[in-house]
N, C-alpha and C positions, 0 to 999 in steps of 0.2 A: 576514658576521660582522664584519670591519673596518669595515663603514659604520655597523651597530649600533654597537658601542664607538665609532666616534668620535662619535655621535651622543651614548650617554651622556657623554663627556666634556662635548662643549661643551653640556651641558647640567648638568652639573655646574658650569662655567664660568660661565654665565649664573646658577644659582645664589648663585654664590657672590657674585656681583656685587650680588646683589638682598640678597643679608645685608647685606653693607656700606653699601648704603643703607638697609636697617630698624635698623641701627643708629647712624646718626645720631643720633635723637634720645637714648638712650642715654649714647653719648660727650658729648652736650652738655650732660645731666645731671652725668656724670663729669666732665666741664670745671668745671660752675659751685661742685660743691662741694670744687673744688681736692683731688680725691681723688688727680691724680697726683703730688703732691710729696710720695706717702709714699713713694714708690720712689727721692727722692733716695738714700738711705743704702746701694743696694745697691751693690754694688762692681763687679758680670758682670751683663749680661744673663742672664735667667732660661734660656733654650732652650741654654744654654754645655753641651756634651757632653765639651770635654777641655780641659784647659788646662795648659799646657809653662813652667815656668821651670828657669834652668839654674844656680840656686843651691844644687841638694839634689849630692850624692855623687854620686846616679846622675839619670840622665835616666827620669823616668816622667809620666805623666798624673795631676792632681793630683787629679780628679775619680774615677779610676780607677790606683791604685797597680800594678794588674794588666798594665796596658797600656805596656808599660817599651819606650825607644827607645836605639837607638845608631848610632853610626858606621857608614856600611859602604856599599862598590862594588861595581861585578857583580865584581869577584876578591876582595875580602876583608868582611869582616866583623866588628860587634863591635870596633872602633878605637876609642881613648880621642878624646874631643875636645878641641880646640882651645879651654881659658875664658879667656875676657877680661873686657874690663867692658862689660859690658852699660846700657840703657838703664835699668833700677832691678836694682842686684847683678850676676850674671854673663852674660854671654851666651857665643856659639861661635862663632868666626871660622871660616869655612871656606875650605877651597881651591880650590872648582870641581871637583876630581872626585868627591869624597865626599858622599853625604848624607846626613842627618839622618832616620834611621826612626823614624817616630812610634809602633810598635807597634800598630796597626791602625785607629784613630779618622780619618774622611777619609775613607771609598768611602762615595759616592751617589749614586745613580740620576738620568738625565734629567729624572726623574717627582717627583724629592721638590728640594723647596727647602732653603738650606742656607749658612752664610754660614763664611770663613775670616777668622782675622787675623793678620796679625804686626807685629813689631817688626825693623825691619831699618834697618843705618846700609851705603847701598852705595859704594864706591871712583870718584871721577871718572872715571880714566879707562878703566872698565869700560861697555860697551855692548852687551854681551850675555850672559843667564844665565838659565836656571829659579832663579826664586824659590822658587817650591814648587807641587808637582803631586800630582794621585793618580792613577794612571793606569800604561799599558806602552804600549813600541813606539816605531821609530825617529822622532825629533822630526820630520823633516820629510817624512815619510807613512808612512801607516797608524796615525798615535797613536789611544789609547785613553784617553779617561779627563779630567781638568780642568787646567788650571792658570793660573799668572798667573807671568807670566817679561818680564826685557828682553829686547826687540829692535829693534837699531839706535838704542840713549836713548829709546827709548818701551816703556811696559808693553804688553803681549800679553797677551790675553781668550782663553782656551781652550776650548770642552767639545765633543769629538770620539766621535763610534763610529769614523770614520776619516778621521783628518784628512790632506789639507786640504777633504775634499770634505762630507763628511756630517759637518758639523761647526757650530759658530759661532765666528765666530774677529774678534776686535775689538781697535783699536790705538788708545790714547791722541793728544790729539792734539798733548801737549806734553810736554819729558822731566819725568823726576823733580827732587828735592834729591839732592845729592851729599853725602857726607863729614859727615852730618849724621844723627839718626837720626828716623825718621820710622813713621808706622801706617800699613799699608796692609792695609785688608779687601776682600775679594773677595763680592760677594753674589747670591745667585741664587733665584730664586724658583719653579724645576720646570716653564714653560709651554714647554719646548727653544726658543725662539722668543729671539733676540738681545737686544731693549728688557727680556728679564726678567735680562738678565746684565750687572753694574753692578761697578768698581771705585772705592771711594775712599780719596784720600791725606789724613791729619789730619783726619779726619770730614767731609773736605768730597767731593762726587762728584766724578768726572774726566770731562770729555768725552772721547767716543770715536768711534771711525768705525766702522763694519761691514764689513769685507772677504767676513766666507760669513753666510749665515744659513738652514744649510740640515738641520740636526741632526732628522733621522725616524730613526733606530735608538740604544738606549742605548750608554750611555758605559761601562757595566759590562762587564767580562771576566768570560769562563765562568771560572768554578770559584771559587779564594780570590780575594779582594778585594786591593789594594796599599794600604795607608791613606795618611796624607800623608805625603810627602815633601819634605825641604826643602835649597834650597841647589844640589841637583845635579840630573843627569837621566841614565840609559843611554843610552850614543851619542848626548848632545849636551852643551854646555857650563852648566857652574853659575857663581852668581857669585860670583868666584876675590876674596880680601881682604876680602867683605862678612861683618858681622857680625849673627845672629841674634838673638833674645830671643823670649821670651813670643808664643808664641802659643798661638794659641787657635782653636776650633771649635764650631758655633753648628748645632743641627738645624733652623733657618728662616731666613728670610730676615730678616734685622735689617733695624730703622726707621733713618733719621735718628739719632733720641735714641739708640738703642741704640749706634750705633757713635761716638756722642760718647762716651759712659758706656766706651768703652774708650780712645776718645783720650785723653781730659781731662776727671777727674773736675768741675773746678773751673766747666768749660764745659757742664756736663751739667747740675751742682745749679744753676747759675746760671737756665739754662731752665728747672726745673723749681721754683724760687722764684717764677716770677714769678705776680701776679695773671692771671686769664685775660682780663683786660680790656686788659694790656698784651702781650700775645701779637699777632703780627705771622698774616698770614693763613696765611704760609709755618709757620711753628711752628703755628700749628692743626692745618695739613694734617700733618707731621710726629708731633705727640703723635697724630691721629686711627690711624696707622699703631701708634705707638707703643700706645695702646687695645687694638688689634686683637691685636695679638702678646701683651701681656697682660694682658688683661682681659677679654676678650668670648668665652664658651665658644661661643655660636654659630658664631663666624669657626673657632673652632680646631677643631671640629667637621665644619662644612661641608670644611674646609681638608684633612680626613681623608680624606673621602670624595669629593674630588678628587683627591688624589694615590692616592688606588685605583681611581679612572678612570682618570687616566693611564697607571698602572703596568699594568692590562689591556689600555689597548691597547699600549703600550708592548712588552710581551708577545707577543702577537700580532704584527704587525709583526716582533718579531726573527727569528721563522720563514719568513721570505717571502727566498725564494733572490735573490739580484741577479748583474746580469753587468754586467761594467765597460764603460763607454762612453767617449768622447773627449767633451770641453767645451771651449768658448769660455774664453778668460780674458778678465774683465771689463774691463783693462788688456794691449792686446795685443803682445805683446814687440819691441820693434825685433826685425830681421834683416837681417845684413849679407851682401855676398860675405866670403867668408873667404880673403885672399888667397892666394895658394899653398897651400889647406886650412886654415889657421893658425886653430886656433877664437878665440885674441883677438887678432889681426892683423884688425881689423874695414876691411872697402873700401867700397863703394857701399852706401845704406842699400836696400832691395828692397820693395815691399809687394805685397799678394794681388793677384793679375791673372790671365787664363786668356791661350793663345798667341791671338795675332789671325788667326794661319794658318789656325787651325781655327773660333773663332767669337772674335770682341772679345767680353768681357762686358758684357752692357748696363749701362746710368748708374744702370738704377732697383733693377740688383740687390744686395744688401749685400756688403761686401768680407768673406764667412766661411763656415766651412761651408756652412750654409743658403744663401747665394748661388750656390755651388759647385752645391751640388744640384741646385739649380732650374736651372740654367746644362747641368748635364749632361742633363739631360732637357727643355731646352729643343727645342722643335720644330726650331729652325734649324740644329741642333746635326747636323751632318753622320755623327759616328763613333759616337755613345753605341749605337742601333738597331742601326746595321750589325753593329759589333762583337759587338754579343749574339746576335742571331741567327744573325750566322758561328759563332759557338761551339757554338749548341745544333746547328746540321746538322753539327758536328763530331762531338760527343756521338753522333750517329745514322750517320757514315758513315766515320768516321777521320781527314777531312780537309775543312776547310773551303772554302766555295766561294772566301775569300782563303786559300791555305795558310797563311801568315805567321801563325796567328792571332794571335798576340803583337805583331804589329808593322802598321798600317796605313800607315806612314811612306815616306819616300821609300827607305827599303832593304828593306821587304814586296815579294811579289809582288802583283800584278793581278790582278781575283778572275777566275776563268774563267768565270762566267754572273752579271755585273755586272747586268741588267736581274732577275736574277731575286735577287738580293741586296739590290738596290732594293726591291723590291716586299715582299720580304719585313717590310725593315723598319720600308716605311711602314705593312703590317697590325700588326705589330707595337705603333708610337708608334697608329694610330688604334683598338687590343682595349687604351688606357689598359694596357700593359703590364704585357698578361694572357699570362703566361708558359708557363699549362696551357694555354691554348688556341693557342700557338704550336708545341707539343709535341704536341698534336691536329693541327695542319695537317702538320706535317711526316711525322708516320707515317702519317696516310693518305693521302699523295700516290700518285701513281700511281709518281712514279721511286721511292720508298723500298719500295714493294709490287713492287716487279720482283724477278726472282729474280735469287741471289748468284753466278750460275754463268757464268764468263767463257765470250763467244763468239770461236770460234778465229777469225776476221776481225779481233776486235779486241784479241788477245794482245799482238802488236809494234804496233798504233798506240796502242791506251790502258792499258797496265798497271795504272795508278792509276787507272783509272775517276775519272779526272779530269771525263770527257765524261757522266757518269750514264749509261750506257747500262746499265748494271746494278744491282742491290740491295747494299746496304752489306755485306761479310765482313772483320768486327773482332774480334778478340778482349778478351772484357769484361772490365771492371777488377775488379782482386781484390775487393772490395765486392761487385758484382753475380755476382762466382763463389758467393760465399761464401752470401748468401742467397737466389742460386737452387736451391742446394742444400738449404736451410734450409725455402725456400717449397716444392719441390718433395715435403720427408718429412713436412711439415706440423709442425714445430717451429717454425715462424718465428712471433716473438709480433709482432703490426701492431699496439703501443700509437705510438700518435706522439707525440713531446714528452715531456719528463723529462731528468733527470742523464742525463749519460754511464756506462755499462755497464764492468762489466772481462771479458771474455770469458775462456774458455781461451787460456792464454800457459804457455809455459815456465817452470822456478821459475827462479829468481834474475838474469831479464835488470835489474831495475829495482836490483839491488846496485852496478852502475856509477856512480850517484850515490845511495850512501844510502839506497833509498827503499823501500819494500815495496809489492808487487803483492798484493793479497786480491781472489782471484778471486771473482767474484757466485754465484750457486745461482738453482734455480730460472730461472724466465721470463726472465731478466734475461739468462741464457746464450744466450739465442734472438733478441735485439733485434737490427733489425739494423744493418748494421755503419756507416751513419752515426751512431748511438749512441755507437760502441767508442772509450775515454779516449783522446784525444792526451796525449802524453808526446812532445816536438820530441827528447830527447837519448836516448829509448828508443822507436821508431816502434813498433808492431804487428806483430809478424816474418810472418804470411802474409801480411799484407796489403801487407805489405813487398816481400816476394818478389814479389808480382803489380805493381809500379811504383808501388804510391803514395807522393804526396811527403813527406818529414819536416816538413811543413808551419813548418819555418823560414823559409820563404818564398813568397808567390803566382804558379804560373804556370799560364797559361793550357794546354797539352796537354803530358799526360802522358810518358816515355818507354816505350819498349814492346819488351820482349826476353823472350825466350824463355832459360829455364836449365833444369837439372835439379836444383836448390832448389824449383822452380815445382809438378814431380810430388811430390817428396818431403814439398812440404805438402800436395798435397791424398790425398795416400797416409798422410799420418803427422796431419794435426793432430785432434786428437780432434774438431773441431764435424763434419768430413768426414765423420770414423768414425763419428761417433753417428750423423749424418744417415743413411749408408748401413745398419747396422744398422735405422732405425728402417722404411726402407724394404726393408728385408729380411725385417720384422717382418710388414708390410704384403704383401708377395709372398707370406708362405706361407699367405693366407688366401685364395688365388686358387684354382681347382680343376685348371687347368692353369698349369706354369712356361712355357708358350710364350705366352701373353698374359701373366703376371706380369711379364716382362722386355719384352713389348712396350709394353706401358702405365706401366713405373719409365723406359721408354729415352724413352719421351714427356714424361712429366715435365718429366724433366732436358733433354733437347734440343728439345722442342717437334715434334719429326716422331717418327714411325715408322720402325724398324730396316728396313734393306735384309736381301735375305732370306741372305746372306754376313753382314752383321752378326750378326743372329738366330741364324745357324748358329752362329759362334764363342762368343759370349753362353753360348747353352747347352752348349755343349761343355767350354762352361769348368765353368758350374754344376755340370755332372755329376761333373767330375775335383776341384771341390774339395769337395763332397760326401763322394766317398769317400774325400778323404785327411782332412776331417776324422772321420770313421765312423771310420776307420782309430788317429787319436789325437784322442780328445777333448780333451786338454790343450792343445790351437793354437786350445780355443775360448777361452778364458779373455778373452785378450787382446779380441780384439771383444768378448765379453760385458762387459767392465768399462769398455769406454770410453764416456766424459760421465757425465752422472747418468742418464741415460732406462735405464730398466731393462723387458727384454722382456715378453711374456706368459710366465706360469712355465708353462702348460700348453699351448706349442707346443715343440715339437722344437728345441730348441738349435743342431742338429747341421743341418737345413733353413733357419731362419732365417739363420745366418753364410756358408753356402754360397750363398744369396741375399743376404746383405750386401757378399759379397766381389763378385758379378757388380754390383752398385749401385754401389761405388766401383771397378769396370774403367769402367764408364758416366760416372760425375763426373772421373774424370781422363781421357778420351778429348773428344779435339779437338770434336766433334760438341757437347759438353758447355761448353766453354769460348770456343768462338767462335760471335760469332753471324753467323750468316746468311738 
């Protein structure tokens, strides 16, 4: 669908380009019979949608009496302004924290072109300030929206969905006039693309440099719009002494001539006197622009139906989720040692290098990420394979063939089957670092298919099954408790990929900072649990309980303890309960309970019950049987937990008395460790 719409667009684009050449000969009919010196007399460009002088009582749009502006900061509002003399009658001196609300005229889309102007005299020794913006969000990341502000004596080119990354952002390449008053318009023409975003001072253009040019999502914020704003900014600096006037807002991209006709009238009629025979090539091309914008229904037409291309796919694209990534800076920061920590106590300056202990980085690779990459998964590269593969036999047996696995360093231990750590890693680097197929080799080895049952010879010489002589007995991480359970009652939804889930959680853990938990419904409750939201300052309480880490930080293996929080979730959290119930559900459709619990006990644990387990199982079944018979009010509670609700025409009072021996099954060791 997005290759469609961008297809229509640049082909809209390409359109529009082929107007403006079928209309050449047109404008040069409009050239010869000097039709444009009727538009000397107008005073605004025609496309002017508001325009602000601060000579009336109140501040309003002249174009729109409706559209009334005033004083005001994020704490007050509504403040008288500051009149002084402006560049023709009054203007408003401001002080840098206050700005100037225009009452709504100023929000526009990436997709539609669009030009600003003012009138502004700013203070010398001022070097930094929002001019005027339309937009939200803190200046220097995540802004939203346009502007043209100083920075550092130079103007700053803004139009962000979130700056500074998904933005264009452009800096003059000389400063302004000082203490003087001066036009400066801002013009834009809808293509998100930098060369269509142009600032000029006194009708003339300004050179600029491009620092981003990277804007694919709009500048627009959900909901109400912010119109312009002038003077100040939220959480950043305005320009504190500078003085405003007259401005003004334009729904297209102004020509040349147009934004003379705001500088200086005298500069504009004088262009537009002249024969066309004295017109320099530069002023052809200028009034051809000038044509365009008013005169030619075909441009303003096609022009229409381009900015409804953009705006669709524009559209489109806003809905497309992103996740934040790290980037290069195009200008890469010195880095100093910081002496005694001291962050500007700058010592020796440092650049990108890897240790040479481990591999020197080669000549031919870049000094940056990308180099880094290629460097770690470089063949020569001694630790990157090993490392990985000690991890996954970790994953499968408790301990790695280096125990240290965090550490390969001179204070790691030494692997205990180094030839077989080798070998690993070179299948490894030569399956192109094919990670399922390492996960393949390793479970069906012959040492991982041994069985888990220590032999009494080698109790006191290997405990740790250091030597493999036996099959891995781990107890699995709360994750794989969770949706073995899940896999086992047939609730577990196998969608892969998508947002993260809010499962069942307790109410009010996320009231610690603020924040409100809205539990999911439906299928969503059953994903599994690499899905389930990280929150670092509120972790997932059972899966908490079961050691996983608040992911404030990367470590390589887990810690691993045994409590009695451990039963009490999986006895008390509802995903347990439902699961046990659902296979409770499932047991009373068996025709004997001596296979129902043989085949729920396989499930869950992957073997069959010993015939002392079996026995207990059912003995249990039968005693809580009749104590519920005895009070049907202790069914309640299992019948109400999760959303899964029973068959209404099995026995209530069968189903819970099987759901109770399902979660004796899910919290017994058999269930929780694997072997």
């Amino acid at each position: 669908m997005l290759d469609y719409l961008q297809s229509l667009q640049k082909k809209e684009e390409e359109s529009l380009e082929e107007v403006i050449e079928s209309e050449e000969k047109a404008f040069e009919t409009w050239l010869a019979s000097k039709a444009y010196q009727s538009y000397a007399t107008r005073e605004f460009p025609a496309t002017q949608i508001a325009y602000y002088t601060f000579d009336q009582s109140s501040i309003q749009n002249q174009l729109n009496p409706a559209q009334k502006g005033s004083m005001e900061s994020s704490e007050v509002k509504n403040q008288p302004p500051n009149y002084v003399e402006g560049v023709r009658g009054k203007g408003i001196k401001l002080n840098g924290d206050m700005w100037l609300e225009l009452g709504g005229p100023g929000a526009f889309s990436k997709s539609e072109p669009f030009s600003v102007s003012i009138w502004v005299n700013i203070p010398k020794n001022l070097t930094t300030g929002a001019i005027f913006h339309s937009g939200s969000g803190a200046v220097l990341y995540n802004w939203r929206g346009y502007h043209l502000s100083l920075k550092d004596n130079k103007l700053e080119l803004l139009m962000a969905h979130s700056a500074p990354y998904n933005a264009i952002t452009k800096i003059s390449d000389k400063d302004i006039p000082r203490d003087e008053w001066i036009n400066l318009t801002l013009t834009y023409d809808g293509s998100s693309k930098a060369e269509g975003l142009q600032v000029f001072l006194n009708g003339k253009p300004i050179s600029t440099q491009t620092t981003h040019d990277n804007l694919y999502k709009d500048i627009l914020l959900a909901g109400k719009q912010p119109g312009l704003q002038v003077g100040a900014v939220w959480r950043g600096k305005g320009i504190k002494g500078a003085i405003a006037d007259e401005v003004s807002i334009y729904s297209l991209e102004l020509s040349e001539p147009e934004i003379l006709q705001i500088y200086d009238q005298e500069q504009y009629k004088n262009l537009l006197s002249k024969a066309p025979e004295n017109l320099s090539v530069n002023e052809k091309a200028q009034l051809k622009s000038f044509y365009l914008n008013n005169h030619s229904l075909p441009y303003r037409n096609k022009l229409k139906s381009l900015i409804a291309a953009r705006k669709a796919y524009a559209d489109s694209v806003e809905n497309i989720p992103e996740m934040m990534i790290m980037q290069d800076k195009t200008e890469p920061r010195p880095t100093y040692i910081l002496t005694r920590g001291e962050y500007n106590n700058h010592g020796e300056q440092v650049f990108p290098n890897t240790p040479k202990s481990v591999l020197p980085m080669p000549e031919d690779l870049p000094k940056n990420r990308l180099g880094l990459a290629q460097w770690i998964i470089s063949p020569e590269n001694p630790l990157t394979a090993r490392v990985a593969v000690n991890r996954f036999w970790q994953n499968y047996f408790g301990r790695g063939l280096v125990e240290t696995s965090a550490d390969f360093g001179n204070q790691g231990q030494l692997p205990s089957h180094p030839e077989l750590l080798d070998w690993l890693a070179l299948k490894f680097q030569e399956s192109e670092w094919d990670v399922k197929a390492m996960q393949r080799l390793i479970v069906t080895s012959a040492t991982y298919r041994q069985t888990s049952q220590q032999r009494k010879e080698l109790k006191d010489i290997d405990p740790d099954n250091v030597l493999l002589a036996r099959g891995p007995s781990v107890r699995l991480p709360g994750e794989l408790i969770r949706d073995n359970a899940l896999f086992a009652s047939g609730l577990l939804n196998p969608k892969i990929g998508g947002k993260s889930v809010f499962p069942y959680q307790p109410e009010g853990l996320w009231r610690v900072n603020s924040a409100t938990y809205v539990q999911d419904k439906g299928k969503n409750l059953y994903r599994r649990s690499l899905y389930t939201i990280w929150k670092r300052s509120v972790h997932n309480p059972t899966l908490s309980m079961f050691d996983a880490p608040d992911h404030s930080e990367s470590i390589s293996k887990r810690q691993e303890t045994n409590t009695p929080l451990q039963a009490l979730a999986l006895l008390n959290d509802p995903t347990f309960l439902e699961a046990s119930k659902v296979l409770g559900e499932q047991m009373a459709s068996y025709s004997g309970i001596s296979e129902a619990i043989q085949d729920t006990f396989q499930k869950l644990t992957g073997r069959k019950p010993q015939s002392n387990e079996l026995e207990i199982l059912l003995e249990l079944r039968e005693s809580e049987f009749q104590k519920f018979t005895k009070d049907p009010k202790k069914l309640k509670g299992w019948l109400s937990a999760g959303e899964y609700e029973i068959n209404p025409k099995l026995d209530p009072t069968q189903v819970v008395a099987n759901a109770v021996v399902a979660s004796v099954i899910i919290n017994s060791d058999a269930a929780i460790t694997k072997r």
